[in-house]
C-alpha positions as CSV (number, residue, x, y, z in Angstrom):
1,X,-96.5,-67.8,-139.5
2,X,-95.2,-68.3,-135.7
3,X,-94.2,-65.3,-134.1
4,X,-92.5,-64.4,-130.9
5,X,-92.2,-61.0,-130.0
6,X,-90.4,-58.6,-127.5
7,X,-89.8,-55.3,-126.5
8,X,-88.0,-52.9,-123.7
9,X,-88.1,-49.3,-123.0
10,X,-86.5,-47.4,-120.4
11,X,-85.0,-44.0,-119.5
12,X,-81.5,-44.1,-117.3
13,X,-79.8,-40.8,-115.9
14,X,-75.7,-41.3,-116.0
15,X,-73.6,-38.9,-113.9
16,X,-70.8,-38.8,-117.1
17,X,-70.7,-36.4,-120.0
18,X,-72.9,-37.5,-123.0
19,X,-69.7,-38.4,-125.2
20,X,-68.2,-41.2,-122.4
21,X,-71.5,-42.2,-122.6
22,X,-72.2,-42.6,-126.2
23,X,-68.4,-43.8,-126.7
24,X,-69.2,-46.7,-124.3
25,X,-72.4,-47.8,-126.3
26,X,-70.6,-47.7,-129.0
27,X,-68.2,-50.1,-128.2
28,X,-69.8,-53.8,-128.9
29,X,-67.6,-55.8,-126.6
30,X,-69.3,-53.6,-123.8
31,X,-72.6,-55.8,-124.7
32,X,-70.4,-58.9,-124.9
33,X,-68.7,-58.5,-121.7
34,X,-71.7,-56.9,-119.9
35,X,-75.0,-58.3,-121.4
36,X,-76.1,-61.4,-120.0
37,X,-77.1,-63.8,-122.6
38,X,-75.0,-62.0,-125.9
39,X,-72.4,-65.0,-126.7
40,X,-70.4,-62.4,-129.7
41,X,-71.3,-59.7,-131.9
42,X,-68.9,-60.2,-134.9
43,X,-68.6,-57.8,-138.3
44,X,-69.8,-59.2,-141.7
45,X,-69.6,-57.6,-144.8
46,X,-71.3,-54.1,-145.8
47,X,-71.4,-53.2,-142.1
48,X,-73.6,-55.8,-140.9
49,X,-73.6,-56.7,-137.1
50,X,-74.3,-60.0,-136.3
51,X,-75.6,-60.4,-132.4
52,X,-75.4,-64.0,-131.4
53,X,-78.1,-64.5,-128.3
54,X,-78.9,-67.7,-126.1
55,X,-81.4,-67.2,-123.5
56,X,-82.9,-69.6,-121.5
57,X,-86.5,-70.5,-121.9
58,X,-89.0,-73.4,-120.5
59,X,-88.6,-75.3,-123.5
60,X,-84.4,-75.5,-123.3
61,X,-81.7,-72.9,-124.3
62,X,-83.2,-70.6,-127.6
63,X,-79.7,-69.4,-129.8
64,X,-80.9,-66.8,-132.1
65,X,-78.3,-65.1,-134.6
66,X,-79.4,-61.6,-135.1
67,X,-77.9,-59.6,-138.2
68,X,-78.3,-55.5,-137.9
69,X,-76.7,-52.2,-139.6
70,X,-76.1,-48.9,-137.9
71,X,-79.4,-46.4,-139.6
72,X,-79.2,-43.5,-137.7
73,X,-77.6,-40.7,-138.9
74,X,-77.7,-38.2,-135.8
75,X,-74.8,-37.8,-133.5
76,X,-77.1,-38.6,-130.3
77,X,-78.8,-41.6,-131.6
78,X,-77.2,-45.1,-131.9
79,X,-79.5,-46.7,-133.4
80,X,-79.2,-50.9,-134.9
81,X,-81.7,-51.9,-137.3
82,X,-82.5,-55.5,-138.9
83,X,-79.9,-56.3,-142.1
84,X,-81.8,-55.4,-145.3
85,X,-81.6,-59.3,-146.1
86,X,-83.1,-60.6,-142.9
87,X,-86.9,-61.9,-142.5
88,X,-86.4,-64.2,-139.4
89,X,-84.4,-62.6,-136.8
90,X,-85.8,-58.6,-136.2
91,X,-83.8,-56.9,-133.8
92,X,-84.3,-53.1,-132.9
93,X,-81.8,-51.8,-130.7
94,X,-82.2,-47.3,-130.3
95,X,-80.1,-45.5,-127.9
96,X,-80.9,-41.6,-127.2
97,X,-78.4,-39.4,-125.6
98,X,-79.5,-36.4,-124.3
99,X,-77.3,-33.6,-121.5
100,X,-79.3,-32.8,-118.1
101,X,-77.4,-30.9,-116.1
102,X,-73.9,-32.3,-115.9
103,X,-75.7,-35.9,-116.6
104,X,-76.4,-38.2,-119.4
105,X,-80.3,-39.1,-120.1
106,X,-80.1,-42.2,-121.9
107,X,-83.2,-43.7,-123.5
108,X,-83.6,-47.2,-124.5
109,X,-85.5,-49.1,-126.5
110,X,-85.2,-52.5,-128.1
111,X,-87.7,-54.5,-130.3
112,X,-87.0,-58.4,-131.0
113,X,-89.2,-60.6,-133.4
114,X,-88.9,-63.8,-134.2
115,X,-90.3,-65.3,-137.4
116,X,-90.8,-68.9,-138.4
117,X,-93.2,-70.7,-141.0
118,X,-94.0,-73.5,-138.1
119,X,-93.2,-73.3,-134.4
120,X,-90.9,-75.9,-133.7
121,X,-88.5,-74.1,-136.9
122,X,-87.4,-71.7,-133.8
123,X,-86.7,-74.9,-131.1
124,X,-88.1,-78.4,-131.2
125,X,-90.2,-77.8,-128.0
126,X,-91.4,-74.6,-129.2
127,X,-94.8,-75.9,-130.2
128,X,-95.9,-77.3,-127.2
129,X,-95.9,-73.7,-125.6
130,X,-97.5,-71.3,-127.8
131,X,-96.6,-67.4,-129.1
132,X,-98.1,-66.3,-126.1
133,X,-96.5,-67.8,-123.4
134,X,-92.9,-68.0,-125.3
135,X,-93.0,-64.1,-126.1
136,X,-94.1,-63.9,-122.3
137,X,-91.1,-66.1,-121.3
138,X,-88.9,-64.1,-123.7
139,X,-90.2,-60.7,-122.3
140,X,-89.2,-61.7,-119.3
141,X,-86.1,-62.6,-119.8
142,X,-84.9,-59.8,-121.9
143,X,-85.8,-57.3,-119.3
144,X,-83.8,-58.9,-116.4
145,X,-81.2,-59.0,-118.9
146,X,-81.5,-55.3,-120.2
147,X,-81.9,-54.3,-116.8
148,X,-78.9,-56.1,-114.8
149,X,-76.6,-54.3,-117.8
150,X,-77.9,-51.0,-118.0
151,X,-77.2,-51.0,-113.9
152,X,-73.4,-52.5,-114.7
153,X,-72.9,-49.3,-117.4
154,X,-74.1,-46.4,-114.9
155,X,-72.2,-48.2,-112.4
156,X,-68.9,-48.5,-114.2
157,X,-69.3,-45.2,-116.2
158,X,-70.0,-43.2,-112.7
159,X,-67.3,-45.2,-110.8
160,X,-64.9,-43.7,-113.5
């Protein structure tokens, strides 16, 4: 099995009351408009999300089409889980919203795994780099990504 993994966690303080905050997340064309690399997020049926992703990587552009469902039940949690169906494309997306003191403390956390029986089943030049290095590359990515939009959210939800 080939497997390239990813993860991000962060904490972000937002000078806006928890429910702008939370309403923002939870509008998906946010993450289309603000997130670099997320091409659409379109509805499917029995609430399924599906998150389509291009990134950049050594080995040429990697599209990855990543079906999720809403799971958490608490008011201050968004939380996006894999589809019950899905054993290739593992996203993990968890959003915490907590009040401070007239501010939002928001904290993040996102999991990505990719599965395939052989390496070059993800991207024909896959193989020549290795788990390793590709989940490196990936990591890398994701967090300049993550990061660049959670800095365009506190900026436009404080500028507001």
């Amino acid at each position: 099995m080939f497997r390239v993994k990813s993860s991000f966690k962060t904490q972000l303080e937002i000078r806006a009351s928890p429910f702008k905050v939370r309403d923002f997340f939870r509008n998906l064309t946010n993450f289309t408009e603000l997130l670099g690399g997320v091409e659409s997020i379109r509805g499917e049926p029995g609430g399924v999300m599906r998150w389509t992703i291009a990134t950049d990587t050594p080995v040429g552009l990697v599209r990855m089409s990543l079906p999720v469902r809403q799971t958490s039940p608490h008011a201050n949690v968004i939380e996006w889980s894999p589809a019950m169906y899905e054993t290739q494309n593992l996203m993990r997306y968890s959003l915490k919203f907590e009040e401070r003191n007239g501010t939002t403390q928001v904290s993040v956390s996102q999991q990505v795994d990719l599965r395939r029986k052989r390496a070059w089943d993800l991207h024909p030049g896959v193989g020549l780099m290795g788990e390793a290095r590709l989940s490196s590359a990936l990591q890398r990515r994701i967090n300049e990504a993550i990061g660049e939009f959670l800095e365009r959210v506190k900026a436009r939800l404080e500028a507001a």
